[in-house]
C-alpha positions in Angstrom: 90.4 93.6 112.3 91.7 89.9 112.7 89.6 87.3 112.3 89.2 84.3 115.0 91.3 82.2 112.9 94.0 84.6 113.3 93.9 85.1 116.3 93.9 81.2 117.0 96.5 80.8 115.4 99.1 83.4 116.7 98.3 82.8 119.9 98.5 78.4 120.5 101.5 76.8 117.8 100.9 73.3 119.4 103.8 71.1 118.5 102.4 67.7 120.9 105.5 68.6 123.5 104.5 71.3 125.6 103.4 70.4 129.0 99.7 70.2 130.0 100.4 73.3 132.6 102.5 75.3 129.5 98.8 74.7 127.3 96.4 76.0 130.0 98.6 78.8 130.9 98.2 79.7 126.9 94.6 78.8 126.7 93.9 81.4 129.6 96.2 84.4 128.0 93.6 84.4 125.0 91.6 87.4 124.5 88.1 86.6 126.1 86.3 86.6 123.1 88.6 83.5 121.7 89.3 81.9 124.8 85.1 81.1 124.8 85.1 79.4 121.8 87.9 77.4 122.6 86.9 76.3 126.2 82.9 76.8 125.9 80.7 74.0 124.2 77.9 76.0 124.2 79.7 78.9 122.5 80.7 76.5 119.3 76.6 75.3 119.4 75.8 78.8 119.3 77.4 79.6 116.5 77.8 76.3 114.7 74.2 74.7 115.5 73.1 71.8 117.6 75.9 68.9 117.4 74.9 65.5 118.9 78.2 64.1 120.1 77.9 61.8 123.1 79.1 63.7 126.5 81.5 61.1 127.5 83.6 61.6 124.3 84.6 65.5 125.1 84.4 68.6 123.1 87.3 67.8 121.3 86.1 64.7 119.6 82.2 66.4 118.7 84.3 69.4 117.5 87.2 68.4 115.8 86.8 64.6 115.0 89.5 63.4 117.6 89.0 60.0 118.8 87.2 59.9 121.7 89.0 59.4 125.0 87.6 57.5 128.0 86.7 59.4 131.3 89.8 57.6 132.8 92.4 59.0 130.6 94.0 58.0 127.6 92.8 61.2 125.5 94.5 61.9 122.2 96.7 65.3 124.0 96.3 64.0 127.5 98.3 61.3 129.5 97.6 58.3 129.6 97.2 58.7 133.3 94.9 61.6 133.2 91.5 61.5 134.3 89.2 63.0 132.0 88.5 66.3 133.7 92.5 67.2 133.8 92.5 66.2 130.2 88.9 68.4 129.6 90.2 71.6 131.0 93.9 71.7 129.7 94.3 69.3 127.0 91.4 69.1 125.0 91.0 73.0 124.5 94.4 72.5 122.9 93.1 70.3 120.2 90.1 72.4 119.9 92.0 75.7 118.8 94.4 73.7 116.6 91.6 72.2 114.6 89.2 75.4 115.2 91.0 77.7 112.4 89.2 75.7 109.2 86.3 76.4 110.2 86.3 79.7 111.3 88.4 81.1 108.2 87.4 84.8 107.8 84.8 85.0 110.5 85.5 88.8 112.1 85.6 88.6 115.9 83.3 91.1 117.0 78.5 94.5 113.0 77.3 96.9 115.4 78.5 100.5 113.8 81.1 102.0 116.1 82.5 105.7 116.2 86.0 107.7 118.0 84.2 107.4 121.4 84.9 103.9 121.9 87.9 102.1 122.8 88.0 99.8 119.8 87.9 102.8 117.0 91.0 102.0 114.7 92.8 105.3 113.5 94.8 104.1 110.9 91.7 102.7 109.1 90.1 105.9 109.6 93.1 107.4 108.3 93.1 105.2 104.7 89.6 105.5 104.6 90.2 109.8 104.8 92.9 109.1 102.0 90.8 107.1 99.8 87.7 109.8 100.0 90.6 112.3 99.6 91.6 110.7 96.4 87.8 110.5 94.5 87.1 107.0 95.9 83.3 106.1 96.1 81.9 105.0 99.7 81.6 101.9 98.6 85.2 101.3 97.4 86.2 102.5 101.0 83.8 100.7 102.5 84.7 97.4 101.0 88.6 98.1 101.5 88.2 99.7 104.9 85.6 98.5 106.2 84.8 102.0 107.2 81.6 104.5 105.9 80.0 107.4 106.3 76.8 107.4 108.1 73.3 109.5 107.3 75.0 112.4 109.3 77.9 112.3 107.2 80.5 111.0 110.2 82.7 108.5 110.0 81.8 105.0 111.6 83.8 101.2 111.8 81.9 97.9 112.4 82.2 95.2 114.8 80.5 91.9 113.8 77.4 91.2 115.7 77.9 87.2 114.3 79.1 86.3 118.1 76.4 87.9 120.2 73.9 86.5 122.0 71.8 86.2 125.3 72.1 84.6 127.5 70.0 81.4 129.1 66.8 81.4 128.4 63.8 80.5 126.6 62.8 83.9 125.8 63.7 87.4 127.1 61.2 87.0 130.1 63.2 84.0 131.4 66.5 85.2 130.5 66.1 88.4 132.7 63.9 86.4 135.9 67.3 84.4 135.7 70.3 87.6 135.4 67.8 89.3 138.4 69.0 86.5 140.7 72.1 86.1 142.8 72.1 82.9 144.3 68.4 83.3 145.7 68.9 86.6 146.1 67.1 89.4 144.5 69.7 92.2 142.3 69.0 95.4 142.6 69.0 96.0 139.3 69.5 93.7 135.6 71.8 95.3 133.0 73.1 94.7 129.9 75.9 92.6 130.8 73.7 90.6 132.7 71.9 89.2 129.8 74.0 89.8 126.9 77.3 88.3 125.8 78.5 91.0 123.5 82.0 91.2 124.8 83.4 92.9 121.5 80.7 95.8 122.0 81.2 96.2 125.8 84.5 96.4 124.9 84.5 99.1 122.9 81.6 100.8 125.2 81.7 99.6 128.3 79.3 102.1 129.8 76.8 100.3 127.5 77.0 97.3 130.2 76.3 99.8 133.1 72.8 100.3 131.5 69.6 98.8 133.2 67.3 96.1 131.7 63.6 96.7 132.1 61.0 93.8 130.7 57.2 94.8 129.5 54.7 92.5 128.9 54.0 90.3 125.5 50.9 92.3 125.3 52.5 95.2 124.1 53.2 95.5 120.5 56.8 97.4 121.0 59.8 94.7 121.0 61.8 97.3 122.7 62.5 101.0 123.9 65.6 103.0 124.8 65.3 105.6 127.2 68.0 107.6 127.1 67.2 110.4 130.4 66.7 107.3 132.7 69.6 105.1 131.3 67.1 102.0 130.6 66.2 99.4 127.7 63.4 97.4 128.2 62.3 94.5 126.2 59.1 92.4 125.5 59.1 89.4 128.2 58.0 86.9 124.9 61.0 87.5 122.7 62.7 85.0 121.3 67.1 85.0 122.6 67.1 85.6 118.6 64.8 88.1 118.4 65.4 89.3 121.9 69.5 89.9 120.5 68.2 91.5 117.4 66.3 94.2 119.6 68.9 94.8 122.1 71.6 95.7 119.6 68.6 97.9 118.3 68.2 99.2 121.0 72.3 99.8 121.9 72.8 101.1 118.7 70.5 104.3 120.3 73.0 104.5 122.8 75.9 104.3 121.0 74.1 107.8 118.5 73.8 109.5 121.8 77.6 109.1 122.6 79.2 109.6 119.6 76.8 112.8 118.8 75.4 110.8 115.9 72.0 111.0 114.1 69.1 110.2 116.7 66.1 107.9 116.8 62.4 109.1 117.4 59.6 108.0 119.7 56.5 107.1 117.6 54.4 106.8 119.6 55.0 110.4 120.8 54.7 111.2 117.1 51.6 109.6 116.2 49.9 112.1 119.4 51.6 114.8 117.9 49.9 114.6 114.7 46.5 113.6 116.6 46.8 116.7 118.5 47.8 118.7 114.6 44.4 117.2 113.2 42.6 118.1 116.3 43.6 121.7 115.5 42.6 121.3 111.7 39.3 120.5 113.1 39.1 123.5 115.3 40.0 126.0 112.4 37.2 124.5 109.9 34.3 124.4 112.9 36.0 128.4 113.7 35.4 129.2 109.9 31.5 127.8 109.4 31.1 130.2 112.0 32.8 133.2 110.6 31.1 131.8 107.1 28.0 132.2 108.6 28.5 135.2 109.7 29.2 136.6 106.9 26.4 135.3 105.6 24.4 136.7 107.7 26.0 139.9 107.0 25.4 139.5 103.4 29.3 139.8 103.2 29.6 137.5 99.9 33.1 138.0 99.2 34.3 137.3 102.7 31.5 134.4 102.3 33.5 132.4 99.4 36.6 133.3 100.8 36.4 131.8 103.9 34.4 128.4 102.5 37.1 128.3 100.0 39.4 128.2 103.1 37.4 126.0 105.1 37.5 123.2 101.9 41.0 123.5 101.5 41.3 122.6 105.3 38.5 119.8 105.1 40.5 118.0 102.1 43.4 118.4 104.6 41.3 117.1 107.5 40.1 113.7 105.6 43.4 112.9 104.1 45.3 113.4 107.5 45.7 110.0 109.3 48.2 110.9 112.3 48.9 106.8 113.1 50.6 106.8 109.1 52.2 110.0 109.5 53.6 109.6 112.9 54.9 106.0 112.5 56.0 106.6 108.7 58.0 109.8 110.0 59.5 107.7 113.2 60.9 105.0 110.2 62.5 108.0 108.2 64.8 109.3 111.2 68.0 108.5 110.2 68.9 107.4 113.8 65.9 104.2 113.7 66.6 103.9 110.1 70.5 103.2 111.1 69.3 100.8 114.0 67.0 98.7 111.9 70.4 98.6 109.6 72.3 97.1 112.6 69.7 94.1 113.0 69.4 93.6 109.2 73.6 93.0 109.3 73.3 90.9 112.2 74.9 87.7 111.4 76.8 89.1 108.7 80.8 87.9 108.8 83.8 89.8 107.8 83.5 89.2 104.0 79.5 89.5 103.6 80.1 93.0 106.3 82.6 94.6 103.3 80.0 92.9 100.2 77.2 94.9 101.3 77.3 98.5 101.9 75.5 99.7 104.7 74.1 103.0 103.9 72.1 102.6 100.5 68.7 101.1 100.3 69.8 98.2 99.8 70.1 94.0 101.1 71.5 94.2 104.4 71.5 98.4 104.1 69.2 100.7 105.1 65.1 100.3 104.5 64.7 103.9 103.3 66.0 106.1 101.0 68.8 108.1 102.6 67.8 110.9 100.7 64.7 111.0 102.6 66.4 110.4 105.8 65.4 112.8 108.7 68.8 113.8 110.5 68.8 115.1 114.1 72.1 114.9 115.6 74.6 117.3 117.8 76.6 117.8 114.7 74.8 120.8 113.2 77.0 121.1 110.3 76.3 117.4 108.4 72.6 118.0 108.4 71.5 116.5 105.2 70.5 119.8 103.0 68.9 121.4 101.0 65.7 119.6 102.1 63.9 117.0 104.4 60.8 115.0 103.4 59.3 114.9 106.8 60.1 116.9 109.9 59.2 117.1 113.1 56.0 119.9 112.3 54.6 118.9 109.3 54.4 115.5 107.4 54.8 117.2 104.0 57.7 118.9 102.6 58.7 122.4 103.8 58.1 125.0 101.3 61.0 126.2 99.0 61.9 128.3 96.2 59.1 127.5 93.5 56.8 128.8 91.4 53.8 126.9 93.8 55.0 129.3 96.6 55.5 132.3 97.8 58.9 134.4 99.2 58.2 136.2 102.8 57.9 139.5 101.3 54.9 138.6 98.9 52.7 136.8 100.9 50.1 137.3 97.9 51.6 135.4 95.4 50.2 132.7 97.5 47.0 133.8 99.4 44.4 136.5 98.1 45.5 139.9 98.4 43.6 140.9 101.4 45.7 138.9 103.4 47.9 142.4 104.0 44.2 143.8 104.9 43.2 144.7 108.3 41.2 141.7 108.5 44.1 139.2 107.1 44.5 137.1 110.3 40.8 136.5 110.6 40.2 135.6 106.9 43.3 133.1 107.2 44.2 132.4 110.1 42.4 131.7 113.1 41.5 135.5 114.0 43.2 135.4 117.3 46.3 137.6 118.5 49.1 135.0 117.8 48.0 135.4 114.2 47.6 139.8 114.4 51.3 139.4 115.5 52.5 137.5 112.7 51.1 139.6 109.9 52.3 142.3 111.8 55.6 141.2 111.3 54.9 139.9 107.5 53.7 143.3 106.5 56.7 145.2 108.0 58.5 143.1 105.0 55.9 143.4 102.3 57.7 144.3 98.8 61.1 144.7 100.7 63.1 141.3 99.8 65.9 142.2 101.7 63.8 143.1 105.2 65.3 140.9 108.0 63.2 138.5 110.3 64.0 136.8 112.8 62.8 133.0 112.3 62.2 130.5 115.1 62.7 127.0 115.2 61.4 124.5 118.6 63.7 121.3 118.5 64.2 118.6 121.3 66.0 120.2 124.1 69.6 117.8 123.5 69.0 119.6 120.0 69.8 122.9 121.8 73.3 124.8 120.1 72.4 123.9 116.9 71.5 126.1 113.5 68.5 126.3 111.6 69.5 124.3 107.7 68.0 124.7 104.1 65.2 122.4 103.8 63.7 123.0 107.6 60.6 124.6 108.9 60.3 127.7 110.7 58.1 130.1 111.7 58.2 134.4 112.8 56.3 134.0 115.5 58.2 132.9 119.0 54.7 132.2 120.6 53.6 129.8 117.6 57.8 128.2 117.9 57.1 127.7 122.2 53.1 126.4 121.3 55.0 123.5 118.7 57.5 122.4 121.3 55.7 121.5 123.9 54.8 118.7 121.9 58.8 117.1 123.1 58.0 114.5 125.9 61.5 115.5 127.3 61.6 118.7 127.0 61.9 121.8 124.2 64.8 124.6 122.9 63.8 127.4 120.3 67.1 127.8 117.4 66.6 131.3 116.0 67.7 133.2 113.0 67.5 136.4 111.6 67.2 135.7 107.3 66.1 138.0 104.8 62.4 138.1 104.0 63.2 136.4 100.4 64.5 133.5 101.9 62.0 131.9 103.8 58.8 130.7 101.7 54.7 129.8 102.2 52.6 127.2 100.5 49.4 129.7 102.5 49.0 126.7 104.4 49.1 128.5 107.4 50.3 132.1 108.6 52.7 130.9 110.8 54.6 128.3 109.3 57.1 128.6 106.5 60.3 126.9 105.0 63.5 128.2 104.8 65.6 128.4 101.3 68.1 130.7 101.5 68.5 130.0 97.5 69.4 132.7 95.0 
């Protein structure tokens, strides 16, 4: 990708003899994103800081040193008969871009990750960068040649520099939308992204991104910002800062750009963080359900059933007082690879060319990713790169699923794990909650007791955009489609059930519950 110094360069050769007409009509054939900085004050201030040249002296001399020029001619590129604005608008912009270059020397023109979808994606760099990997070269060698890496979900992506983006007027975020939700002193119908971002690099290579409406919420709420993907909106937080308010939207983009290039997704934590309320809610009910079969039992002077079912119930209140659903939920919303990649995007934000390629984006690392990758939660329409064997946190259970170990137990011997009268005819009141949803399931766990090789049929619920995909290594599942439907109605937009039929041997219990299991299809 050239850099603005480049582009300067090839596109205005001033020799001091070409007309002032022949220099504006090159000034305007300047790709947008160049034509600002030669032409715009405020775009050089953006990027360059505050400058305190006197007005009357012109952009040229604040930005270049020229000598400043009178407002009734005599400019160093304009006649001396030309009043200042003719020598402002096609003279001055001149001297601007010839003197620009130094300063911009290796600054990229437009960090934000990019993928095939978009009109920008550069196939001969995907091409070297498939020959290098083809050839033993690490990610990062690519990477710093290429300028090209794999992402979480193991798909290719390019960068555009983020260095040149910014909102537009505005105090903070709150003022910068009252003023893009006015036409004249008209009300719009709607604010979108183009309305209050310059970002024409990205809307270049997206320009559906620029389509999408801009919502505002108020500084009392604690999120910066939100992406919605069903309703096409972003909202931000009125109080932002156009720094911070920038940082957020590309954020924010960055979501959008996952969901069109079928890349990893994002996760709602607050939606999470109920989720997990809801799961310790239902610990609760299973300890207060087994003091009262304890008691019973008791009562009965059933001892055995007595101890076995306190022993349950203390196993479940260890769970109950260690279970905080506001850490789980928000610590599981940070390890989807989808926000970990977004927070990635800020981090690199400001970043030019040569920094970009110094610092490799997916490690956990400066200007990289804020997680280990190998602890990355990947959800994405590409079923095959799901990170395997294993995932640290899914969407049922904030603790690993169970796998091949000597701490658990394969489908077909259930009581490796729980006590042996977990096969008995009173298994799903002893561990489970002694309901039908719990008869069914050791139904179908007894029909494979001793039998490795016995196939079930395992159920997975997943977002509904998640639908089409397989059930990987490392995942959680569960034989019972009533327990799969229960789980996804937790999805705020919706729910799909992936199913498989594995051999009994491959999925695994922890006898944390009798529904829920991992699946290692390890040998």
């Amino acid at each position: 990708m050239p850099d603005l110094s480049d582009l300067l360069n090839s596109a205005i050769n001033y020799d001091g003899t070409t007309s002032l007409q022949d220099i504006a009509n090159t000034v305007s054939k300047l790709p947008e994103n160049v034509a600002r900085f030669v032409t715009n004050p405020q775009a050089f201030t953006q990027l360059f800081g505050n400058n305190s040249m006197p007005q009357a002296t012109g952009f040229a001399a604040g930005a270049t040193g020229l000598p400043p020029q009178s407002p009734y001619g005599g400019g160093i590129l304009n006649p001396k008969n030309a009043g200042y604005e003719e020598g402002y608008q096609q003279g001055e912009p001149v001297a601007i871009a010839a003197n620009f270059a130094p300063f911009v020397k290796g600054k990229p023109v437009g960090l934000s990750m990019i993928g095939p979808e978009s009109a920008l994606w550069d196939r001969e760099m995907a091409f070297n960068a498939g020959k290098m990997e083809a050839k033993g070269a690490t990610p990062q060698q690519i990477h710093e040649t290429t300028g090209m890496a794999r992402g979480l979900d193991n798909q290719w992506r390019q960068e555009i520099i983020d260095k040149f983006a910014t909102m537009k007027d505005g105090e903070n975020f709150g003022e910068t939308y009252r003023k893009a939700s006015l036409d004249g002193i008209w009300s719009k119908d709607k604010v979108t992204v183009k309305d209050v971002l310059h970002h024409p690099e990205l809307l270049q290579a997206y320009p559906d991104l620029g389509d999408i409406t801009i919502k505002t919420h108020s500084a009392e709420n604690p999120i910066k910002g939100a992406f919605n993907q069903n309703k096409n909106f972003i909202s931000l937080r009125e109080n932002l800062s156009p720094s911070d308010a920038t940082s957020t939207m590309l954020h924010e983009l960055t979501h959008a750009i996952q969901a069109k290039e079928g890349w990893n997704r994002g996760a709602n934590a607050n939606a999470l963080i109920t989720h997990y309320a809801k799961e310790k809610e239902g610990i609760m009910s299973k300890i207060e359900d087994l003091n009262r079969q304890g008691s019973e039992a008791y009562k009965a002077d059933d001892m055995d059933k007595y101890r076995s079912l306190m022993a349950q119930r203390d196993i479940l209140s260890r769970k109950y007082t260690n279970f905080d659903p506001e850490a789980i939920g928000y610590d599981m919303y940070r390890h989807h690879a989808g926000e970990a990649e977004a927070r990635m995007v800020q981090s690199r934000y400001g970043l030019n060319k040569e920094q970009s390629r110094q610092f490799f984006p997916y490690a956990d690392a400066e200007h990289g990713l804020d997680i280990n990758p190998d602890d990355a939660i990947v959800t994405t329409k590409h079923p095959e790169t799901i990170n395997t064997p294993s995932q640290e946190y899914d969407y049922r259970g904030a603790h690993k699923a169970p796998y091949k170990s000597e701490d658990n137990a394969p489908g077909h011997e259930l009581d490796k794990t729980f006590p042996s009268d977990v096969y008995g005819p009173n298994g799903h009141r002893y561990y489970g909650m002694g309901d039908q949803m719990d008869k069914d399931t050791l139904t179908i766990m007894k029909a494979a007791k001793g039998k490795p090789d016995h196939p079930i049929t395992v159920y997975r619920a997943v977002p509904a955009e998640h639908a089409g995909e397989d059930i990987h290594p490392g995942e959680w599942v569960t034989p019972n489609l009533d327990y799969a439907e229960q789980h996804g109605k937790y999805f705020d937009n919706g729910y799909h059930i992936l199913e498989k039929t594995v051999p009994a041997k491959h999925i695994w219990t922890d006898a944390n519950s009798l529904h829920e299991f991992g699946y290692d299809p390890t040998d």
